[in-house]
N, C-alpha and C positions, 0 to 999 in steps of 0.2 A: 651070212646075214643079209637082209633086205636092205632095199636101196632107202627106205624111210627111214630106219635104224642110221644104216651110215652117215646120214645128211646132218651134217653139224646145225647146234640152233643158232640160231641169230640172237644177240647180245640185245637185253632191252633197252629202247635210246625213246627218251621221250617223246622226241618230235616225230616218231613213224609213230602211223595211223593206227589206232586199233581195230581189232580184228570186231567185226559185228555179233559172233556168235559169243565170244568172249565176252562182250558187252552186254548180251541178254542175259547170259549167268549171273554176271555182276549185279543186273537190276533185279533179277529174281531171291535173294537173300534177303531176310527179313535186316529191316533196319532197326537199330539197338534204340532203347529207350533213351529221353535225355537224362544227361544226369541231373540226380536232387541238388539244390545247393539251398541251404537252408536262407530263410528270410531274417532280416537283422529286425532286434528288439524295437518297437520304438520306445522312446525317452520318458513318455509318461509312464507306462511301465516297470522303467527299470527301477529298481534302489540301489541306494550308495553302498558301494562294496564296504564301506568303513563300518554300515552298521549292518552288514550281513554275515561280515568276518568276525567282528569283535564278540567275545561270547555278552551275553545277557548280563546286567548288573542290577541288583533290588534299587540302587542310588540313581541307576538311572533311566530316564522314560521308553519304555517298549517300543521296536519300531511300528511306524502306521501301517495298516491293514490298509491297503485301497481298496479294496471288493473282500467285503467279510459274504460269506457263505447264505445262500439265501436258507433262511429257517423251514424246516421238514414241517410241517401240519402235524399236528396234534393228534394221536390216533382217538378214531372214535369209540365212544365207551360204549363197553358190550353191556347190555341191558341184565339185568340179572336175572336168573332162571326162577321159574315161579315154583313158590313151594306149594306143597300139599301138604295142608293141615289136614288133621284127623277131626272127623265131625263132633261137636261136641257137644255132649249133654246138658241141656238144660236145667236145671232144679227151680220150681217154685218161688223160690227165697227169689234166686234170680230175679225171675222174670217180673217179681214184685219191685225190684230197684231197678231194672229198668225202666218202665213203666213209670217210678217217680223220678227218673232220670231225664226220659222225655217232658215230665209236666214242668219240671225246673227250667229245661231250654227254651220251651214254648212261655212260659211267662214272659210278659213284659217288664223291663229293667225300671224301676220306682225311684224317684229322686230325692232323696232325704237330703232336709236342710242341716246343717253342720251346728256342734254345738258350741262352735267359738260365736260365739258376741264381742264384736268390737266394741270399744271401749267409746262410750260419749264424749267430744271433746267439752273441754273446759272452756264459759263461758266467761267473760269479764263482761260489767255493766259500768258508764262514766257516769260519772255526773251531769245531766241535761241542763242544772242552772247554774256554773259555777259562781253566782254575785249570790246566791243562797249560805255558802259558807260564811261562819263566826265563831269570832275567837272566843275560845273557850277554856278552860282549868282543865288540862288533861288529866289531875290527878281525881276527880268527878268522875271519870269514865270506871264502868264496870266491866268484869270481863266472868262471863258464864262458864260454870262447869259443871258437870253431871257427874253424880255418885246414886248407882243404883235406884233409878226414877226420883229422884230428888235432887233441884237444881239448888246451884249456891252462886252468892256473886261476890268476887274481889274482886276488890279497888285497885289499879294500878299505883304501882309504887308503895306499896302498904298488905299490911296482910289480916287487913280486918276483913270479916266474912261476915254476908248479909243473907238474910232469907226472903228472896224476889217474891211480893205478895201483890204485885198491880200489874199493869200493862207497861210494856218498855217499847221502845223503837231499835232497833238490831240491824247492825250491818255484819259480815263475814266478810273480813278484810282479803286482800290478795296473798297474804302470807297463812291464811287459816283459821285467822284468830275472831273470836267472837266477843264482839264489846256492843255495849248498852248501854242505853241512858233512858228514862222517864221522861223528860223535856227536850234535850238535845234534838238537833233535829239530824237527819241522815248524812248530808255535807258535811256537818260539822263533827261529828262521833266519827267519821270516816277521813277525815281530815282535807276534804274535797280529791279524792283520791276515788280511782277505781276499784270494784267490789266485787265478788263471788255473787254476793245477793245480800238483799236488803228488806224491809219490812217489819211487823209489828208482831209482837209474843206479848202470850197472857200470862202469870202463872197467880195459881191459890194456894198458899201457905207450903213454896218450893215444888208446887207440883205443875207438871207442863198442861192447860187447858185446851187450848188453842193457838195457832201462828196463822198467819198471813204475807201475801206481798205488798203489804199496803205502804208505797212510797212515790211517791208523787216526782221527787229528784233521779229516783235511778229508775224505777218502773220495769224490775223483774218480769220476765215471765214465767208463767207459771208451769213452763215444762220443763222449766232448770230449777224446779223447787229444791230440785236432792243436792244441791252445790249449799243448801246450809247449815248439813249435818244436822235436823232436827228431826224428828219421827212426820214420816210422812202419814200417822195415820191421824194426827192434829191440823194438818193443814188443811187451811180455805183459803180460795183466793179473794180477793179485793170488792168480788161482784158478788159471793157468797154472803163477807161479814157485814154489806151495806145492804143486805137481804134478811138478815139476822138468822141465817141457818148455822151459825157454829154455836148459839145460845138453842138450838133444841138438842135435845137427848138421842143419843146413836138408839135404834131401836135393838 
């Protein structure tokens, strides 16, 4: 054997020196990665293990979601594929309704008034003099009724019936009722009370001549004639009868 073989080695002892060339081997070895050591949770993060363990119960409220998932977009709609129709024949008849199909759309829309009619309201008239009222026999007063173009009159409180052959003075009370008197004057047949309407009737032997608004106390007008349920085709007003046109003949 060689004299290198037989040389016993030397015991490693820290505090001899090392060798240089052994030290450039040393340095030449790649150096290992560091090790991972993972990062702790932080606290906002975490949830409580009581309600992470415990299974779910319908009794009681779902744990919180801190970061719910942000929402995917909507996929966009695919346009639909264009069909092909088969060309189509026209007929005649057709093109004749088209044709009045156009003149419909091209018209102008026409505005027709509606055939509801509101209703007139109800007029009431005062008395203008109340020191005009006097007391009077209410059993005197007449009250007009119509049976088939012929008028009659009864007496209140009494059931005798008369056949109205002169000129009367006429009020239509606020309850509807139609009362008369020959002399009485309007205050007083109406009992100074408000009126529907008021004014003077003629009749000849129970037949209706003429009417008017001729009342001086209540002073009607004449475009609430119709509140006295008498034929409007009798009526003159006030400026008419002092004109003597209800004495000529209708032509």
């Amino acid at each position: 054997m060689s004299e290198a073989k037989r040389r016993p080695r030397k015991p490693f002892s820290p505090t001899a020196q090392p060798n240089m060339a052994d030290a450039a081997k040393v340095r030449a070895l790649p150096t290992p990665p560091p090790r991972y050591r993972p990062q702790p949770v932080p606290r906002v993060l975490q949830t409580k293990l009581s309600v992470s363990r415990q299974p779910f119960n319908e009794t009681q409220q779902a744990p919180v979601v801190l970061f719910a998932p942000r929402a995917q977009p909507a996929p966009k709609a695919s346009w639909p594929k264009p069909i092909t129709v088969a060309p189509m024949v026209v007929q005649p008849v057709m093109v004749q309704w088209l044709a009045a199909q156009t003149i419909i759309r091209r018209t102008p829309a026409r505005s027709f008034r509606s055939a509801i009619v509101q209703a007139k309201a109800t007029k009431f008239y005062p008395n203008l003099h109340p020191g005009a009222v006097e007391p009077i026999d209410p059993s005197n007063i007449y009250r007009l009724e119509n049976f088939a173009d012929q008028y009659r009159l009864h007496k209140v409180n009494s059931h005798a019936v008369n056949v109205p052959n002169q000129q009367y003075n006429f009020v239509r009370t606020g309850q509807g009722e139609m009362l008369l008197h020959a002399r009485y004057r309007h205050p007083s047949i109406a009992e100074g009370k408000q009126v529907l309407y008021a004014g003077e009737v003629f009749f000849n032997n129970g037949k209706l001549q003429w009417w008017s608004n001729g009342s001086g106390h209540y002073q009607p007008d004449p475009d609430s004639a119709a509140q006295a349920k008498l034929p409007m085709d009798y009526f003159f007003s006030y400026q008419q009868i002092i004109k003597g046109e209800h004495t000529r003949k209708k032509g």
